[in-house]
C-alpha positions as CSV (number, residue, x, y, z in Angstrom):
1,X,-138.8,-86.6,97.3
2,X,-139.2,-83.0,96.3
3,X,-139.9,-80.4,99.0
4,X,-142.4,-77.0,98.4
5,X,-141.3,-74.2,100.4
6,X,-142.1,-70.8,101.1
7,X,-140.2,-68.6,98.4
8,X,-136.9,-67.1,99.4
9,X,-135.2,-64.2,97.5
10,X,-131.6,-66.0,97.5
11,X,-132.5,-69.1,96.3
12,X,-135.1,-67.6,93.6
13,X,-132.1,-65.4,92.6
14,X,-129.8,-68.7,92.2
15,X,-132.3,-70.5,90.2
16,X,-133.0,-67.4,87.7
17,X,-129.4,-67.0,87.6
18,X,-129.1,-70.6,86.6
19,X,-132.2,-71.4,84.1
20,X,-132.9,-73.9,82.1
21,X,-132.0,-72.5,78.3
22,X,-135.2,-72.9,77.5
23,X,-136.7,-71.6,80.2
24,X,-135.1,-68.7,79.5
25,X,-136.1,-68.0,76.2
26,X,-139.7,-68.7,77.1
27,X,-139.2,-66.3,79.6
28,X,-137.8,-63.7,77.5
29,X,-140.4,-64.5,74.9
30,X,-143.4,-64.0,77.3
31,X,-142.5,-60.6,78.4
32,X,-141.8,-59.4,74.6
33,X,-137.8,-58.4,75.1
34,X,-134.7,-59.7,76.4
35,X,-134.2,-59.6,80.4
36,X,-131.5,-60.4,82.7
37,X,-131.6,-62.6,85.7
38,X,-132.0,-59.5,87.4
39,X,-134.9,-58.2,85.5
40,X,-136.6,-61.7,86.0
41,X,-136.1,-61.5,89.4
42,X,-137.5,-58.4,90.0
43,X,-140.6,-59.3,87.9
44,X,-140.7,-62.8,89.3
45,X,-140.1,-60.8,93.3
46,X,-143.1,-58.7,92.5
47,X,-145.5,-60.9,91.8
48,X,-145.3,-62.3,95.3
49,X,-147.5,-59.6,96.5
50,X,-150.3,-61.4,94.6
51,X,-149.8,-64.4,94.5
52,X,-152.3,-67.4,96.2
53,X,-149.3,-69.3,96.3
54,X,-145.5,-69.1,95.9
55,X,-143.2,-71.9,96.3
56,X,-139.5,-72.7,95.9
57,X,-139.1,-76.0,95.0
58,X,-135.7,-78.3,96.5
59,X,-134.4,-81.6,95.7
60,X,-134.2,-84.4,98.6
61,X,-131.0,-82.8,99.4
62,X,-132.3,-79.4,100.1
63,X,-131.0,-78.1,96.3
64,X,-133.5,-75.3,95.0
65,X,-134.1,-75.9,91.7
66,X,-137.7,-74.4,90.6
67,X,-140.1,-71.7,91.2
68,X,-143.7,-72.0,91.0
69,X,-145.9,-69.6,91.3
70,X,-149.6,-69.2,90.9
71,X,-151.7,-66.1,90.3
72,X,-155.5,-65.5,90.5
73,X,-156.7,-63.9,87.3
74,X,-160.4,-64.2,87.8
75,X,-162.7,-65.5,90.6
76,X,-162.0,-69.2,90.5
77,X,-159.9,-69.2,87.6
78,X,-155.7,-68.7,87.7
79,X,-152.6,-68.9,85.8
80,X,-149.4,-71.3,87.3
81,X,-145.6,-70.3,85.8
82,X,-142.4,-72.4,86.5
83,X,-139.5,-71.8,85.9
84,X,-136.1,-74.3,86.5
85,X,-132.5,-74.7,86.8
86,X,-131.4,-77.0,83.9
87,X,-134.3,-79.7,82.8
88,X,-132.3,-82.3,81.6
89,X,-129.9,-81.8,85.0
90,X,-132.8,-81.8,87.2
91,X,-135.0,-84.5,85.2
92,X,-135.8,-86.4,88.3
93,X,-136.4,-83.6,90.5
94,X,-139.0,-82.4,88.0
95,X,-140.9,-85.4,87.3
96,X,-141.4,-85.9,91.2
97,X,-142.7,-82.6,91.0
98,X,-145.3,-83.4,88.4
99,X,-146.0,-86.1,89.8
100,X,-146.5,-84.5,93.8
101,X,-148.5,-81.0,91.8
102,X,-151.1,-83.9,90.1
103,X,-151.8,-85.5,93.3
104,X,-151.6,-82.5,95.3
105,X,-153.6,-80.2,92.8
106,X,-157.5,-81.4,93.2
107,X,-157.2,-80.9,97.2
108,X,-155.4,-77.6,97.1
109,X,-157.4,-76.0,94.3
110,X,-160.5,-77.2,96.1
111,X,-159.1,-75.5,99.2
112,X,-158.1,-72.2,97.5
113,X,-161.2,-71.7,95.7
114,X,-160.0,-72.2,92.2
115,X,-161.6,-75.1,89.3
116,X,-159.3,-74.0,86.8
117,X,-156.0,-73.1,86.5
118,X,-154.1,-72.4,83.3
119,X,-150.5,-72.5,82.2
120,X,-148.7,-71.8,78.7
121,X,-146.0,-72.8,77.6
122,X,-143.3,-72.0,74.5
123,X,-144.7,-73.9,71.4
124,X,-141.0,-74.8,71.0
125,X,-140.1,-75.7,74.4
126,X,-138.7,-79.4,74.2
127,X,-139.9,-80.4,77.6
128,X,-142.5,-77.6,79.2
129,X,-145.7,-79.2,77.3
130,X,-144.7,-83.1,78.7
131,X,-144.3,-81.4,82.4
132,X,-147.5,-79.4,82.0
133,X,-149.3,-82.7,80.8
134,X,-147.6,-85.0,83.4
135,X,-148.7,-82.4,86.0
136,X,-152.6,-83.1,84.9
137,X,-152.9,-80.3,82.8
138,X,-154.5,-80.9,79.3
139,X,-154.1,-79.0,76.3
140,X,-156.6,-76.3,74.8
141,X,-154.9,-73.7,72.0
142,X,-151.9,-72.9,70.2
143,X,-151.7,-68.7,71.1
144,X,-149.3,-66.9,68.3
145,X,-148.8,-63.6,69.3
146,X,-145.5,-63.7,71.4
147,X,-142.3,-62.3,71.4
148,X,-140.8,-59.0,70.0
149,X,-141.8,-59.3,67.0
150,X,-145.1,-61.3,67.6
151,X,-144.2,-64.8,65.9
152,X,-143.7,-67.0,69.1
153,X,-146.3,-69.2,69.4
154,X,-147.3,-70.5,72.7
155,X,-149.3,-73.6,73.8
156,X,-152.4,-73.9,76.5
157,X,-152.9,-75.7,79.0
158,X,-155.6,-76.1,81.2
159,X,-156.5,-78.2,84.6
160,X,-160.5,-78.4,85.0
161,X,-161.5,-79.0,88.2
162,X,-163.8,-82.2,88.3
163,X,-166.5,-81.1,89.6
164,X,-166.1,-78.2,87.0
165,X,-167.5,-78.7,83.5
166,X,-164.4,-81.1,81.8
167,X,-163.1,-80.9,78.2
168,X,-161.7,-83.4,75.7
């Protein structure tokens, strides 16, 4: 069982202390330059001031091990980012989690206003596009663009609300 809770400072400090290599690199290739734990944090801390929702994300045993955050960028529409502690460590922990944010996701976005909700991913991540797809999310566009120098290329991901107009 995986348990959502409120985000705490500590534990969101652990986990970006402790990310999963790729993770990292996505990370550092989203934001355009290399960053510290520290500097993630302190991006990652900000954004809880706008955030519709903010969760810290433990194992069965109380273990944090994600951060998930999600972020209004139009009316009705947002953007989700996670980021983890080691994936192939905490394999289980994250495929409960896909599996709890699919169920979980019609009712909640319903409740919060939103029918669609995005999420990108590093075209080279090894697991991020099979966690966004598990999750419910379905894929839409490679984006080139990223990085320092502008040659990462990220993948997107949508999830359509049903009652929303739905793409193939």
């Amino acid at each position: 069982m995986i348990h959502a809770g409120p985000y705490e400072d500590h534990a969101a400090l652990d986990i970006l202390r402790a990310l999963d290599p790729s993770d990292y690199r996505e990370a550092v290739l989203a934001r355009g330059a290399e960053a510290s734990h520290l500097a993630l944090f302190a991006e990652w801390r900000a954004a809880q001031a706008v955030g519709v929702v903010s969760h810290l994300l433990r194992t069965d045993t109380g273990r944090p091990f994600a951060l998930l955050t999600v972020v209004l960028t139009a009316r009705g529409v947002a953007q989700a980012a996670l980021l983890s502690r080691s994936h192939d460590k905490f394999r289980m922990p994250l495929a409960r989690a896909a599996v709890e944010i699919r169920r979980r996701l019609p009712g909640w976005a319903a409740g919060a206003g939103i029918h669609r909700l995005e999420a990108r991913c590093w075209a080279d991540h090894p697991t991020a596009p099979g966690f966004l797809r598990a999750c419910g999310f379905r894929f839409e566009a490679e984006t080139p663009g990223y990085g320092p120098d502008g040659r990462a290329v990220f993948l997107q991901f949508a999830w359509i609300h049903e009652g929303g107009t739905e793409h193939v």
